[in-house]
C-alpha positions as CSV (number, residue, x, y, z in Angstrom):
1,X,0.0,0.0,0.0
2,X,1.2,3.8,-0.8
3,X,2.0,5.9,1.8
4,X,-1.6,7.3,2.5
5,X,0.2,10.9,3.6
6,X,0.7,11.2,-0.5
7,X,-1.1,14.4,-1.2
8,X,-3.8,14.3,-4.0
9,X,-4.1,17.1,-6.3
10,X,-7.9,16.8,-6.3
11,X,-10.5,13.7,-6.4
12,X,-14.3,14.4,-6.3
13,X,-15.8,14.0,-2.5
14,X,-18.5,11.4,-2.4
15,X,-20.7,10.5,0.6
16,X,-21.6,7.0,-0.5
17,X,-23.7,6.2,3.0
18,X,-25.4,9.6,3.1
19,X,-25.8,9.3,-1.2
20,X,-24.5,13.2,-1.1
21,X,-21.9,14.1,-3.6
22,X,-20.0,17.0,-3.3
23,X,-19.0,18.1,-6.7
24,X,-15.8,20.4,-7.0
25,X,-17.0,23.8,-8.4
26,X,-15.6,27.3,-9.6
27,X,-18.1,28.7,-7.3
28,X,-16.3,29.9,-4.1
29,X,-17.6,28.2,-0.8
30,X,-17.5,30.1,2.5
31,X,-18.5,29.5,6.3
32,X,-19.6,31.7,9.2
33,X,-17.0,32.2,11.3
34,X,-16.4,29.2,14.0
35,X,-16.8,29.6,18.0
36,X,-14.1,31.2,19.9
37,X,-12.0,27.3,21.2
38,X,-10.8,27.4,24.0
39,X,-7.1,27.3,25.6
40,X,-5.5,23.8,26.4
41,X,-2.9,22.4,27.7
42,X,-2.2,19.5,25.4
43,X,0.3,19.3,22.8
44,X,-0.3,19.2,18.8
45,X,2.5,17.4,16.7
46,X,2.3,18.1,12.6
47,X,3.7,16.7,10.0
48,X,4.3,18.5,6.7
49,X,3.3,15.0,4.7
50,X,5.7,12.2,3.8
51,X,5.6,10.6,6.9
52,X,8.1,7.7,6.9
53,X,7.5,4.2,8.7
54,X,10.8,3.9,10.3
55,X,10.4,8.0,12.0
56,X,10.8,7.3,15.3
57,X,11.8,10.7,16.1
58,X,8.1,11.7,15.0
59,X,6.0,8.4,16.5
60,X,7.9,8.5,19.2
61,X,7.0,12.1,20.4
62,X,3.2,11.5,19.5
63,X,3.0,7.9,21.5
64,X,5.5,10.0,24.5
65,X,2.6,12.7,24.8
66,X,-0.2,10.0,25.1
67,X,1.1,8.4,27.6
68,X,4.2,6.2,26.5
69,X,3.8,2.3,26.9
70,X,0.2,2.9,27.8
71,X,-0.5,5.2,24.9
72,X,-3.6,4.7,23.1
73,X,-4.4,6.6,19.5
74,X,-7.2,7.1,17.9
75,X,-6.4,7.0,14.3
76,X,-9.1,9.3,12.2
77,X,-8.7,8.9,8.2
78,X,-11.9,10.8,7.1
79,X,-9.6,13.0,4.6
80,X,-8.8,9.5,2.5
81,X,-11.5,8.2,-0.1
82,X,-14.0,5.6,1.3
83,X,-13.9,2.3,0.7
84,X,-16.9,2.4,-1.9
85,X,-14.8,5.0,-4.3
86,X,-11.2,3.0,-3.9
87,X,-11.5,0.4,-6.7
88,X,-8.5,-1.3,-5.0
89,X,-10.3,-1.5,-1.7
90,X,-10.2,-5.4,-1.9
91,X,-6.5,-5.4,-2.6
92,X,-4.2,-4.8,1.0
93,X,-1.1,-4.0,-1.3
94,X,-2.9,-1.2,-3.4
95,X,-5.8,0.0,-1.3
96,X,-5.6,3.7,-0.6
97,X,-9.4,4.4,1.4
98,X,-9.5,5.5,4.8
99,X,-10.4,1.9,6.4
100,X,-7.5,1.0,4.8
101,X,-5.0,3.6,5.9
102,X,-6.4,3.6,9.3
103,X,-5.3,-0.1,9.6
104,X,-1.7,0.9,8.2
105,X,-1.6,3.4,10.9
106,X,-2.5,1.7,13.5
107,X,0.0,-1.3,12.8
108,X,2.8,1.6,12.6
109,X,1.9,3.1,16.1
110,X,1.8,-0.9,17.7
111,X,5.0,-1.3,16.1
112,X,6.5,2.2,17.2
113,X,5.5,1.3,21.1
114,X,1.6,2.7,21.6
115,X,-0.4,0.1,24.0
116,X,-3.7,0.1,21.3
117,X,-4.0,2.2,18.1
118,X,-7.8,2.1,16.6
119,X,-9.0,3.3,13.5
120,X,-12.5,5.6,14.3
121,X,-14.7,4.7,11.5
122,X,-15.6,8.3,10.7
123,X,-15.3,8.9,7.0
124,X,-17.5,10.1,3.5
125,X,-19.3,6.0,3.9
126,X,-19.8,6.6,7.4
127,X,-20.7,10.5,8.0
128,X,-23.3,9.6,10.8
129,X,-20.6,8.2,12.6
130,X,-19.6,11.5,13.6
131,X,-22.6,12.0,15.7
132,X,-22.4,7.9,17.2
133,X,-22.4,8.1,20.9
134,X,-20.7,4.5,20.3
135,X,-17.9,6.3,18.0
136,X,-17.9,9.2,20.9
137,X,-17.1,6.8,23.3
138,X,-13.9,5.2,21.7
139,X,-12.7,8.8,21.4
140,X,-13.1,9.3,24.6
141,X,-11.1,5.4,25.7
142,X,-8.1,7.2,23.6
143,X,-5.1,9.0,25.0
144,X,-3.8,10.4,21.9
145,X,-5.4,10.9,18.4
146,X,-3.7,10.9,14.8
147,X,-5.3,12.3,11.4
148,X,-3.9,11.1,8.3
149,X,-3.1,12.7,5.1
150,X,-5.4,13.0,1.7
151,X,-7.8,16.1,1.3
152,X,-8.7,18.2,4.2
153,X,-11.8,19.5,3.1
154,X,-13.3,16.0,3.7
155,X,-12.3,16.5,7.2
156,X,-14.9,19.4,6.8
157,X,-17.1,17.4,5.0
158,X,-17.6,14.7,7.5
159,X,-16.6,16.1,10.8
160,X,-18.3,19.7,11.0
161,X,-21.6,20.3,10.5
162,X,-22.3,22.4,7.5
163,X,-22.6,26.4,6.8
164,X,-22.8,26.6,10.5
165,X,-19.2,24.9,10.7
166,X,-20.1,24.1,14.1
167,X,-18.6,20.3,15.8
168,X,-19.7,16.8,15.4
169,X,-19.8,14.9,18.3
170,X,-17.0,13.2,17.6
171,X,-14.9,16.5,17.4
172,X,-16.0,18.0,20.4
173,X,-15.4,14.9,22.2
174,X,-11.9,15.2,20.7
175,X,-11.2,18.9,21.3
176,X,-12.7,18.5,25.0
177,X,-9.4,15.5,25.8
178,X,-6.8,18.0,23.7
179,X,-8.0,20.4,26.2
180,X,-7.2,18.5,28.9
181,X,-4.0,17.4,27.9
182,X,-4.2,14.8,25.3
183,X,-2.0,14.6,21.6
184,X,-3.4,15.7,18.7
185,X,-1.3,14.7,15.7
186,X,-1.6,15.1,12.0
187,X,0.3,14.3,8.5
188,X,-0.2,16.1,5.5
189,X,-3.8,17.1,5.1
190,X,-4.2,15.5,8.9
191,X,-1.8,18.9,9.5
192,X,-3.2,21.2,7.4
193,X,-7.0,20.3,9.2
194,X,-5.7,22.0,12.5
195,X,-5.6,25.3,11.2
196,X,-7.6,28.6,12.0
197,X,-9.8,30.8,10.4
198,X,-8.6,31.2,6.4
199,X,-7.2,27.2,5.9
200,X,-5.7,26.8,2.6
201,X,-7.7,24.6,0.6
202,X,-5.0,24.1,-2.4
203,X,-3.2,26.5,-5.1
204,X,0.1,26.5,-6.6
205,X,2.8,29.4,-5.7
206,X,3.0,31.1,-9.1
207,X,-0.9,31.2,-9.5
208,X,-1.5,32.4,-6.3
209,X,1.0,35.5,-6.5
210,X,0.0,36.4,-10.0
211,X,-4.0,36.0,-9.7
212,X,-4.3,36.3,-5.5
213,X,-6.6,34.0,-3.6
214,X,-10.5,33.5,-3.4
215,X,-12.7,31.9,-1.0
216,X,-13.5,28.5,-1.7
217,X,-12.5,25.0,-3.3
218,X,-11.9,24.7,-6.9
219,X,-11.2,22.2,-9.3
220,X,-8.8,23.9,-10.8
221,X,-5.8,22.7,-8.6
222,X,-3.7,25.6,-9.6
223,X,-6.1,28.2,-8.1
224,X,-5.3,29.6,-4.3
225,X,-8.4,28.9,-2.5
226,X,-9.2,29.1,1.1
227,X,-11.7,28.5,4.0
228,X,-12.8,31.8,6.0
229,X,-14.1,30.0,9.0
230,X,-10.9,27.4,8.8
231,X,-10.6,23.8,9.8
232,X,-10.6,22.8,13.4
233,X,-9.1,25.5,15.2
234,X,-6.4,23.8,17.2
235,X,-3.6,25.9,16.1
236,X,-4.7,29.9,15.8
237,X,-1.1,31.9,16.1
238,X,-0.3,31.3,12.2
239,X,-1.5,30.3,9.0
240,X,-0.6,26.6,8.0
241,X,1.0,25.6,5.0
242,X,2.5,21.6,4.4
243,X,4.7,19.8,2.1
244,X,6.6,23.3,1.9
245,X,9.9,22.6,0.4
246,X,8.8,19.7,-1.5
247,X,6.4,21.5,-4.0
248,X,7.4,25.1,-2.9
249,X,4.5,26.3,-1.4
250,X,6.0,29.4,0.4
251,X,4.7,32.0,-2.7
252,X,1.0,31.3,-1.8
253,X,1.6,30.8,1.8
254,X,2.9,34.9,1.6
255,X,-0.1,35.5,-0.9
256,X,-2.8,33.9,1.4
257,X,-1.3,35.8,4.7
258,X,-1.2,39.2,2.7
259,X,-4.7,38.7,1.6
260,X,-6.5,37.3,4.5
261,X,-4.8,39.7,7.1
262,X,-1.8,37.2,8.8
263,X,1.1,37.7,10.3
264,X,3.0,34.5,10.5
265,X,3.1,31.0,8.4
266,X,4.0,27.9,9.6
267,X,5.5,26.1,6.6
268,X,5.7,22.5,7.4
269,X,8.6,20.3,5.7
270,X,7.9,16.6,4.8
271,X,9.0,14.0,7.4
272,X,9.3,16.7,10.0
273,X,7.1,17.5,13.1
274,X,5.7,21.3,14.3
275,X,5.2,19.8,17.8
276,X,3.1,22.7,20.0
277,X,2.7,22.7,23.7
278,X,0.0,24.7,25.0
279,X,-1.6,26.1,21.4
280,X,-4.1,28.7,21.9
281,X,-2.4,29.9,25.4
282,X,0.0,32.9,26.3
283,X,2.8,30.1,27.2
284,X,2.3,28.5,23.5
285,X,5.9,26.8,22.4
286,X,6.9,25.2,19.5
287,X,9.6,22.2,19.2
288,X,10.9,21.2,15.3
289,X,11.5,17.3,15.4
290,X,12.6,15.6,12.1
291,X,15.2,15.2,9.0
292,X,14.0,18.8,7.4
293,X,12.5,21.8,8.8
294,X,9.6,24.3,9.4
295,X,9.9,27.4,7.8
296,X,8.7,30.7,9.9
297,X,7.3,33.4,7.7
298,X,7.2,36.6,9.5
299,X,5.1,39.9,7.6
300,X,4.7,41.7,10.6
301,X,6.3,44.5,8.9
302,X,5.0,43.7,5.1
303,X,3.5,45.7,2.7
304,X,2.2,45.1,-0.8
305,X,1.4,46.9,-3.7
306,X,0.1,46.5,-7.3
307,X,1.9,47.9,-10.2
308,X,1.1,47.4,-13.9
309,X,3.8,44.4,-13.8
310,X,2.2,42.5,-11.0
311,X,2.1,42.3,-7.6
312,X,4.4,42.8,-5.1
313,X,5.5,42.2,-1.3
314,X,8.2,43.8,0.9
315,X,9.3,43.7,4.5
316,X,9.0,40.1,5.1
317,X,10.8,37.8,7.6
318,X,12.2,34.2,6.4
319,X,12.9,32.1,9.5
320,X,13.9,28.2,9.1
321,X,14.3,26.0,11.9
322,X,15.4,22.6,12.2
323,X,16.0,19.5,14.4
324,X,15.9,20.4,18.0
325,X,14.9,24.1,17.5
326,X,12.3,25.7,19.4
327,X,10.3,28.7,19.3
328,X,7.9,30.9,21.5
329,X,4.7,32.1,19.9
330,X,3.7,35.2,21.7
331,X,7.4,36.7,22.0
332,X,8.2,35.7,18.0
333,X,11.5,33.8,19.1
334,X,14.0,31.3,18.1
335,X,16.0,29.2,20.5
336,X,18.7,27.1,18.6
337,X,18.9,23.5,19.8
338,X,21.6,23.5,22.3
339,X,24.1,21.0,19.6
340,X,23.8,24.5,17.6
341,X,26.3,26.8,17.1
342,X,26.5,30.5,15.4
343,X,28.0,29.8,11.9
344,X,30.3,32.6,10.4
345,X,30.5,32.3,6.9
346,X,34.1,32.0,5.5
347,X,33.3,30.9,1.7
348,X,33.6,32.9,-0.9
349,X,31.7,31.1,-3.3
350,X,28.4,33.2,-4.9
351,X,25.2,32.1,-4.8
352,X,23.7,29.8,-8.2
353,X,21.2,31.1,-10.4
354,X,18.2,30.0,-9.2
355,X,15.3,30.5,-11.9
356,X,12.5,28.2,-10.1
357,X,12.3,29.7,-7.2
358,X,8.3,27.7,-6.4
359,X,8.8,24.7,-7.9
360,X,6.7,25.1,-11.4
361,X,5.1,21.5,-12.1
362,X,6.0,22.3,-16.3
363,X,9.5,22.7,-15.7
364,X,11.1,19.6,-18.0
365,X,14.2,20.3,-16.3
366,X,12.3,19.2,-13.0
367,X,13.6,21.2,-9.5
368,X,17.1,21.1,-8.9
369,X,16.8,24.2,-6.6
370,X,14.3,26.0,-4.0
371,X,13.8,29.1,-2.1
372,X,15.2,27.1,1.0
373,X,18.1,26.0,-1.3
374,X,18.8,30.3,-2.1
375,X,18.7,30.7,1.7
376,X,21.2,28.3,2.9
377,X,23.5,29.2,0.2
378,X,23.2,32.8,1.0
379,X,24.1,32.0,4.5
380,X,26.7,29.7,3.6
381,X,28.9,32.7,1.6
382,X,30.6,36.1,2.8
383,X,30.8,37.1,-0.8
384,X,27.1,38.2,-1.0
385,X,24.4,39.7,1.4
386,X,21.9,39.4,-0.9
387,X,20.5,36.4,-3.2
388,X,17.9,36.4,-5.7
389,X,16.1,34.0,-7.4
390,X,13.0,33.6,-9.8
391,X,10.1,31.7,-10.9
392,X,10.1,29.7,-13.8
393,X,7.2,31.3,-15.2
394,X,7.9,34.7,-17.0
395,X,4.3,36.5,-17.2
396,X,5.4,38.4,-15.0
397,X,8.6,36.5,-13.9
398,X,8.5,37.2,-9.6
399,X,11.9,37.8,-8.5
400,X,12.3,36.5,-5.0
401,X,15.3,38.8,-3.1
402,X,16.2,37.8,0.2
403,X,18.9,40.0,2.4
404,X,21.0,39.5,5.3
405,X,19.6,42.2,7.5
406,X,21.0,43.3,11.1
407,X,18.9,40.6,12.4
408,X,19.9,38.0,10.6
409,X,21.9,35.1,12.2
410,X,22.3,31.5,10.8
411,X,23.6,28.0,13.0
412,X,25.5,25.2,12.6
413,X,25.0,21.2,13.5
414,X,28.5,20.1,11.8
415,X,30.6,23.8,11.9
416,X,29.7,24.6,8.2
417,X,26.7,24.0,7.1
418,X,23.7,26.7,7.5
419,X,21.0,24.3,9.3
420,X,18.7,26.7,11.5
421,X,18.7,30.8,9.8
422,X,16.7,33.6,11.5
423,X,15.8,37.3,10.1
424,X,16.6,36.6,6.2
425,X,14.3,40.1,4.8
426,X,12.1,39.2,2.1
427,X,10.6,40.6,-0.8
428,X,9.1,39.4,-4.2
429,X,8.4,41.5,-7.1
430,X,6.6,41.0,-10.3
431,X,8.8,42.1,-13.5
């Protein structure tokens, strides 16, 4: 079976059981704005996508913060197809639908030390399910919970109840034992799911900066849409963005947060953990566990503009943290891990052309380079304090321009190689 944290580009929602069918549209879909949720003092841990089996780093801090030995996770798939649309579902090597998934999670969380791992049949089949005292009551048995990867608006779908956006049982049963100090862990979609008011719902970087966002889910994959009311709330001090580096998503993460009124992204990495103690309190804090990173968008200080070339943004903060960092929410700083060490640049060697800065899917020369790649090279040289680099596409070409400001500072795991970089200004313009 595929890793079920594979992201989908888009696949038309069915709800077999309930015989509604949700057919992707131009027409932009909005909410009324969610309850205020309240503060908690459990712990989130989210995964840009591309979860591996053998991460213990990751499954080990999800079955830690449910209890250890006696940890038991509740393992909610609802953003996977159902069984009656996977035409593989008979198949254990190829099926891809939520039962299935939630069975190949489960094993993986037995195998990486949790007591019990459960899937909670809650999907597009089973939308009832979400309002099953029976299912309510399994929830509440767990000590930990896990959403897995496919599309997050079927976590919408099946989980919160229409135009009113408000909780199923199931959820609020869910949000009530993150409250009180359960896990709540998510890959891919299962990540993106946790976020605010004005969740993504899909876009690439290059559309988004040259057309801007809309409310709503499109079929057109390309186009930046987003939820106004959000998904579930659990993490409010930043927009969410996931599979960051691998399909350079940080041009519509900046689009969306300009548009919608944001101040900070969370850009998760693949394989790598944003684990959050505390989310929605005053003593929030943020750990990065995992082989990449989470990349820190700061706009704070941004401002945009239009111009007969396109548009533009200035005044941006990159931030990228790695392994071992960790970073306090309210006061907007880093802490290197404590194997870190401030890395002075002694190369000499320029920065390479970069001319695909977001990752354009036509590219036949595929994506030797990213923004994160510019970064890390800029930090790695004396000979330049500032890098540029471009998109692919050239109407208008953005030109991506990042700077070594005063605040800048970059550290070290092995004495040469930039691995966490704080304070890199950012701007993009449209040429």
């Amino acid at each position: 079976m595929r890793n079920p944290s594979t992201p989908h580009r888009r696949a038309l929602l069915t709800a077999g059981a309930a015989g509604l069918v949700l057919a992707l549209t131009t027409t932009p879909v909005t909410y009324a704005a969610p309850h205020p949720k309240p503060p908690t003092s459990g712990s989130l841990v989210l995964i840009g996508g591309g979860l591996k089996a053998d991460n213990t780093a990751v499954y080990g801090e999800i079955i830690k913060r449910a209890g250890g030995a006696g940890a038991r996770i509740g393992i909610i798939t609802a953003a996977s197809v159902p069984a009656s649309q996977d035409a593989h579902a008979d198949d254990p090597q190829r099926c891809g639908n939520s039962a299935c998934n939630g069975a190949y999670y489960a094993d993986l969380f037995k195998r990486h030390g949790a007591a019990d791992a459960q899937w909670v049949p809650v999907d597009l089949d089973h939308i009832d399910a979400a309002d099953s005292e029976e299912v309510v009551a399994q929830i509440n048995a767990m000590t930990g919970f896990f959403f897995g990867g496919g599309d997050q608006y079927r976590y919408v779908t099946t989980l919160l109840h229409g135009e009113e956006h408000t909780d199923s049982k199931v959820l609020a049963a869910i949000r009530a034992k993150l409250a009180s100090g359960a896990v709540v862990a998510g890959s891919s979609a299962g990540a993106q799911i946790a976020a605010g008011r004005d969740m993504v719902t899909g876009g690439d970087s290059y559309q988004g900066l040259r057309d801007g966002s809309a409310p709503g889910y499109f079929d057109d994959p390309t186009r930046l849409g987003y939820l106004p009311a959000g998904g579930f709330g659990f993490l409010t001090s930043g927009l969410i963005d996931t599979h960051t580096g691998a399909y350079g998503r940080e041009g519509r993460a900046l689009r969306l947060a300009a548009d919608t009124g944001h101040d900070r992204v969370y850009g998760l990495e693949e394989n790598t953990a944003l684990i959050v103690d505390r989310p929605g309190t005053a003593t929030e804090h943020i750990t990065v566990r995992g082989t990449n990173g989470v990349t820190i968008l700061d706009l704070r200080r941004a401002e945009t503009k239009r111009t007969p070339q396109g548009w533009s943004l200035h005044g941006a903060r990159y931030n990228h943290l790695t392994d071992g960092d960790r970073y306090t929410a309210h006061t907007w700083t880093t802490h290197p891990a404590a194997t870190k060490r401030r890395l002075h640049a002694l190369s000499q060697t320029p920065v390479p052309m970069n001319t695909d800065v977001f990752y354009a899917t036509d590219n036949p020369d595929g994506h030797p380079y990213s923004l994160l790649g510019t970064a890390r090279a800029l930090a790695a040289t004396r000979a330049q304090r500032t890098a540029t680099a471009t998109t692919y596409e050239t109407a208008p070409r953005f030109t991506v321009t990042l700077t070594k400001s005063g605040r800048y500072a970059t550290w070290t795991s092995d004495g040469s190689t930039p691995a966490t970089m704080t304070g890199l200004d950012l701007s993009i313009t449209a040429r």
